[in-house]
C-alpha positions as CSV (number, residue, x, y, z in Angstrom):
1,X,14.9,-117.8,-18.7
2,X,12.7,-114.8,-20.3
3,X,13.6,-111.5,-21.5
4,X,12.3,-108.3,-19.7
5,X,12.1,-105.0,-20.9
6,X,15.1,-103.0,-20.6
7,X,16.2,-99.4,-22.1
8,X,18.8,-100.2,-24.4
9,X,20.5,-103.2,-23.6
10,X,19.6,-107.4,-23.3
11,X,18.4,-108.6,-20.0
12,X,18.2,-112.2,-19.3
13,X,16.3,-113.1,-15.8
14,X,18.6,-115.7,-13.6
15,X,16.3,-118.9,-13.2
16,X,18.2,-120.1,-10.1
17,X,18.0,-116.6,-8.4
18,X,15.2,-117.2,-6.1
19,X,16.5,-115.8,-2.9
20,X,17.9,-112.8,-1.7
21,X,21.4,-113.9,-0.7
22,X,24.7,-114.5,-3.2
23,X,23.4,-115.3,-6.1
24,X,25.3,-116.3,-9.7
25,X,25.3,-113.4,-12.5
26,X,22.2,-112.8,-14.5
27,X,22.1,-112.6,-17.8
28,X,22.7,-109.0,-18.1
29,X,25.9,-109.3,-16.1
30,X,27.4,-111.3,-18.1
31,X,26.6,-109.7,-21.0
32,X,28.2,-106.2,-19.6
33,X,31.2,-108.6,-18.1
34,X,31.6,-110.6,-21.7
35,X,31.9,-106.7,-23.4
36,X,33.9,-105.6,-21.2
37,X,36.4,-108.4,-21.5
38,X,36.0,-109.0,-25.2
39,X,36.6,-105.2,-25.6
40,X,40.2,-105.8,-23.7
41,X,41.1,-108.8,-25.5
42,X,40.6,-106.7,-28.9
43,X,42.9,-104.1,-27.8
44,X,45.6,-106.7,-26.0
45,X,45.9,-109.1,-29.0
46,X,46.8,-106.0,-31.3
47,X,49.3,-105.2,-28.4
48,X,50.8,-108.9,-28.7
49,X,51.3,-108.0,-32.2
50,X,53.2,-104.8,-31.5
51,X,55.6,-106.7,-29.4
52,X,56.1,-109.1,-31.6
53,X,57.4,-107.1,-34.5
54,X,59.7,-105.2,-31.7
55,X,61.2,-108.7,-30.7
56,X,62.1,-109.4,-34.0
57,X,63.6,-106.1,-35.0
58,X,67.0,-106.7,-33.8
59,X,67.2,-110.1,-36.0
60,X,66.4,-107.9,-39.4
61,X,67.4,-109.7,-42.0
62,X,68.7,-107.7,-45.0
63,X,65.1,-107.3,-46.4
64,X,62.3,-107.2,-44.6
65,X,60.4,-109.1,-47.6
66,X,60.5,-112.5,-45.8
67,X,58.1,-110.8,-43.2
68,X,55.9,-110.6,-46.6
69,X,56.4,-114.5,-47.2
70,X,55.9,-115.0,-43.5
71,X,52.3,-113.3,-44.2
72,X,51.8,-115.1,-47.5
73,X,52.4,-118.4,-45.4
74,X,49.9,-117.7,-42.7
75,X,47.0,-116.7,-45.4
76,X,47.3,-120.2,-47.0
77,X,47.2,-122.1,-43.7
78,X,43.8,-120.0,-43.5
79,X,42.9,-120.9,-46.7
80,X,43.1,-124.5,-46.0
81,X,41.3,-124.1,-42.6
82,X,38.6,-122.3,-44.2
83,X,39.0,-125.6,-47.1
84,X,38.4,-128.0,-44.6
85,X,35.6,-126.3,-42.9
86,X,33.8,-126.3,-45.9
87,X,34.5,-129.7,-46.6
88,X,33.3,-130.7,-43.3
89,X,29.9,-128.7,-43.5
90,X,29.6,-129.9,-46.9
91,X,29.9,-133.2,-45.8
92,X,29.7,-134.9,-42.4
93,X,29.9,-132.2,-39.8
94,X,30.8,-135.2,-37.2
95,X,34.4,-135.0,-39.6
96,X,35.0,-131.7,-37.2
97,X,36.2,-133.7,-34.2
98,X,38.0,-136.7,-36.7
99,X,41.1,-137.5,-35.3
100,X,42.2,-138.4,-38.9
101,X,41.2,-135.0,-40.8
102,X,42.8,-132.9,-38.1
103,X,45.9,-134.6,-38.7
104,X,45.2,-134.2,-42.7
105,X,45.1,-130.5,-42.3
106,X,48.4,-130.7,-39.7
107,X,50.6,-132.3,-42.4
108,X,49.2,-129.8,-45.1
109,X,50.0,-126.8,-43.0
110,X,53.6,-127.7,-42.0
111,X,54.3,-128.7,-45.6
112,X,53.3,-125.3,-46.6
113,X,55.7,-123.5,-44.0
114,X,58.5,-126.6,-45.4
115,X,57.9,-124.6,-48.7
116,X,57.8,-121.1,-47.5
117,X,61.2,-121.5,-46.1
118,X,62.9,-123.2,-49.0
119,X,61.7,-120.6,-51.0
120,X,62.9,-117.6,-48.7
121,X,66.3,-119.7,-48.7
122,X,66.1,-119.8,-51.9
123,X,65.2,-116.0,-52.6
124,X,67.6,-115.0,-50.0
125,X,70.9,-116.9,-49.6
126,X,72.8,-114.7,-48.5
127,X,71.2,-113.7,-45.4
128,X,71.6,-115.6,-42.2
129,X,68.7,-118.5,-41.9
130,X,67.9,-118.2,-38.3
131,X,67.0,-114.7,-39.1
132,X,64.7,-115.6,-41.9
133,X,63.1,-118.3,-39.8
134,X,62.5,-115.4,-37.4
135,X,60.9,-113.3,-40.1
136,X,58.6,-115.5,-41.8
137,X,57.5,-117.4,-38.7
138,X,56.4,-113.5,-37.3
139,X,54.9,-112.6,-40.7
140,X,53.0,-115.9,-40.0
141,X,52.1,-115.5,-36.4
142,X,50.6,-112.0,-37.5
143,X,48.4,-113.0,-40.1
144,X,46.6,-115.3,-36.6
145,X,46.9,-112.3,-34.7
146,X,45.0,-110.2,-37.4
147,X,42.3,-113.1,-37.3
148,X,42.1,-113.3,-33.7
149,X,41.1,-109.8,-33.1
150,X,38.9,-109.7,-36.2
151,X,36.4,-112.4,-34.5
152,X,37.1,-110.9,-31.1
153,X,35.8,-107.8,-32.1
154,X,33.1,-109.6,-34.1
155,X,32.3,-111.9,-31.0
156,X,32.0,-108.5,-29.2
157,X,29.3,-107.0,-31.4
158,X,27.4,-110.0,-31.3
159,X,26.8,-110.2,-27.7
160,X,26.5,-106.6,-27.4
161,X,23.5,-106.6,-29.9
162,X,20.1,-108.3,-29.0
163,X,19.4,-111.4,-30.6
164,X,18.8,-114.9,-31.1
165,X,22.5,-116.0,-30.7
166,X,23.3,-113.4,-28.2
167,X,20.4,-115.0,-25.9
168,X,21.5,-118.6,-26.8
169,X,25.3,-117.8,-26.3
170,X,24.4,-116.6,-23.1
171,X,22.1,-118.8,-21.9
172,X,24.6,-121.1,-22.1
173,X,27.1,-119.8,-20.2
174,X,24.4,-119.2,-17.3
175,X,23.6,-122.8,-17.4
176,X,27.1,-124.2,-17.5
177,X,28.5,-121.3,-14.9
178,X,31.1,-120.3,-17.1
179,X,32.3,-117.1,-16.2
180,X,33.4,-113.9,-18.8
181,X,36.7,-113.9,-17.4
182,X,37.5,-117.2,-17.8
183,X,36.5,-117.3,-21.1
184,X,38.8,-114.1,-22.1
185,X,41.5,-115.4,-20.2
186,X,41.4,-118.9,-22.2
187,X,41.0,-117.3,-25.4
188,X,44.3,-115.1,-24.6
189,X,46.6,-117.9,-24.0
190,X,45.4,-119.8,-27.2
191,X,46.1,-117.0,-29.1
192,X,49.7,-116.6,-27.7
193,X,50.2,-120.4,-27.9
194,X,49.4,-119.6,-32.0
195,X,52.1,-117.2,-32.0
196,X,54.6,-119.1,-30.1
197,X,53.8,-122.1,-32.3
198,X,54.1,-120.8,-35.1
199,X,57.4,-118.6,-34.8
200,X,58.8,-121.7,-33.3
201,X,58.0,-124.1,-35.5
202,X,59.7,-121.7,-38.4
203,X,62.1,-121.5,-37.0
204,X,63.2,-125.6,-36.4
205,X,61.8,-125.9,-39.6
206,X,64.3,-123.3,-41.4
207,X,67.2,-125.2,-38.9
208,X,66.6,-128.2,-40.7
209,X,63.1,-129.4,-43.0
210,X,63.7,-132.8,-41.4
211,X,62.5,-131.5,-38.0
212,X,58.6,-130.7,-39.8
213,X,58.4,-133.7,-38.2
214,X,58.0,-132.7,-35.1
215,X,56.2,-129.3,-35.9
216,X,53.7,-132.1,-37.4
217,X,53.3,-133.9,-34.1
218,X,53.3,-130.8,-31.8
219,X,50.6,-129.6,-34.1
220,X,48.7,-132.7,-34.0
221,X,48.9,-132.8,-30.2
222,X,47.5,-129.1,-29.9
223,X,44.6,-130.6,-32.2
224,X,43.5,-133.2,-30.3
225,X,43.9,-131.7,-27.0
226,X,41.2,-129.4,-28.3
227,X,39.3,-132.2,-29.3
228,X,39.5,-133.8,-26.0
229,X,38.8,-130.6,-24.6
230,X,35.1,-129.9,-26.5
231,X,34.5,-133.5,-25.5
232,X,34.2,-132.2,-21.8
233,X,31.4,-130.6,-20.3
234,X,31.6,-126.8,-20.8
235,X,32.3,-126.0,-16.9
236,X,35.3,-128.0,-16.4
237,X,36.8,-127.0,-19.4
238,X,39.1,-124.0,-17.8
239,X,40.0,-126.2,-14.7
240,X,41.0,-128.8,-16.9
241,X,45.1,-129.5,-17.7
242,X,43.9,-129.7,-21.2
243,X,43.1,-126.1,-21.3
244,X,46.8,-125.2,-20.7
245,X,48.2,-127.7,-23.5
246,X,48.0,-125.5,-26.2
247,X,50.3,-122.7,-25.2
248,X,51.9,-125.3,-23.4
249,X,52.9,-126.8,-26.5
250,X,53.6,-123.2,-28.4
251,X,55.5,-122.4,-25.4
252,X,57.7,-125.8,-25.7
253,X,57.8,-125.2,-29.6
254,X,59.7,-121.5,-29.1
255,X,62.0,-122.8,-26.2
256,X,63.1,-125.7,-28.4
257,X,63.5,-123.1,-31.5
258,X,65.4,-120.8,-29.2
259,X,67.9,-123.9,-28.0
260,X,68.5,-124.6,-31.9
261,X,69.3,-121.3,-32.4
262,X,71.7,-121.1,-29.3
263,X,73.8,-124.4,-30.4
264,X,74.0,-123.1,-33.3
């Protein structure tokens, strides 16, 4: 693949476009198709966090503080993701798809939401501890969402601008046929898997510590479905089930949260 000249955007030549018929996407198409996409996903995900904080109005607690805490919770599970990225790039970088250290960093972040909801218990007795659970588990979910759209919209930027990782990124993509809508769309149902985790997971966590537990394993299993998932060749990555596990999981974390709260 070689550049060509172009006014004021990227080109990239398609190798395997040597005839005149159907043809995959060059280079240039999926750069337009990746901004285009990216560009939605940055305004969606802020949406996502808009209806979030509407669902959760009518379980207001009698301060909306624990929505603080709830924030407070998700920047130290960040600060131990970014800890264990440096210790993995200080180290071994092969550490990055250990079995082991991903369930490390599991057990580490549902202890820290273990103590984020004995302290809001703590801080606030007299409110009602679903409610809480609600609270800080959002405040949580919104510090991901925050993230999310901060590397979307750096992502973004990066393709759109010529360049040595733009070209590699995209060449890729070209060589692997992986298409800019399947690569938003996957990116969208992680994130809302991370928010349906994690509002879950406070929640059964706040119903009982004893079920961090659980949050532990469902945690570890949206790890290493993502491990087995990187292990597969780039194409078959958004046919495969493995894709799906992820919000699967988030999705299976909120309904068993909701059927705590109901037998309540």
């Amino acid at each position: 693949m070689t550049d060509t000249p172009a006014a004021s955007a990227p080109h990239f030549d398609d190798p395997h476009d040597h005839t005149g018929h159907d043809h995959p996407p060059t280079g240039a198409d999926l750069v337009r198709d990746l901004v285009k996409g990216l560009s939605i996903q940055a305004l969606l995900i802020p949406v996502l966090a808009v209806v979030l904080v509407l669902a959760i109005l009518p379980f207001a607690p009698l301060t909306p503080v624990p929505l603080l805490l709830g924030i407070g919770l998700g920047a130290a599970q960040l600060i131990s993701l970014v800890a264990t990225s440096l210790f993995v790039a200080r180290t071994r970088t092969q550490l990055a798809v250990n079995p082991g250290l991903l369930a490390v960093r599991s057990v580490v972040e549902e202890l820290l939401r273990v103590a984020a909801v004995l302290l809001a218990i703590l801080l606030w007795p007299a409110d009602v501890r679903p409610e809480l659970g609600i609270w800080v588990g959002a405040g949580c979910a919104l510090v991901w969402l925050i993230l999310a759209t901060a590397q979307t919209i750096a992502t973004r930027q990066r393709i759109a601008r010529p360049g040595e990782w733009s070209k590699e990124a995209v060449s890729t993509m070209l060589a692997h046929r992986i298409g800019a809508r399947s690569t938003v769309l996957m990116r969208l149902l992680d994130v809302a898997g991370t928010v349906m985790f994690q509002v879950g997971a406070t929640i059964l966590v706040i119903l009982s510590p004893v079920l961090a537990i659980g949050t532990i394993v469902l945690s570890i299993g949206v790890g290493l479905s993502t491990l087995v998932l990187h292990r597969r060749a780039p194409a078959e990555r958004s046919r495969s089930p493995w894709a799906y596990v992820p919000v699967g999981l988030g999705l299976l974390t909120l309904a068993l949260a909701a059927f705590g709260l109901l037998a309540l």
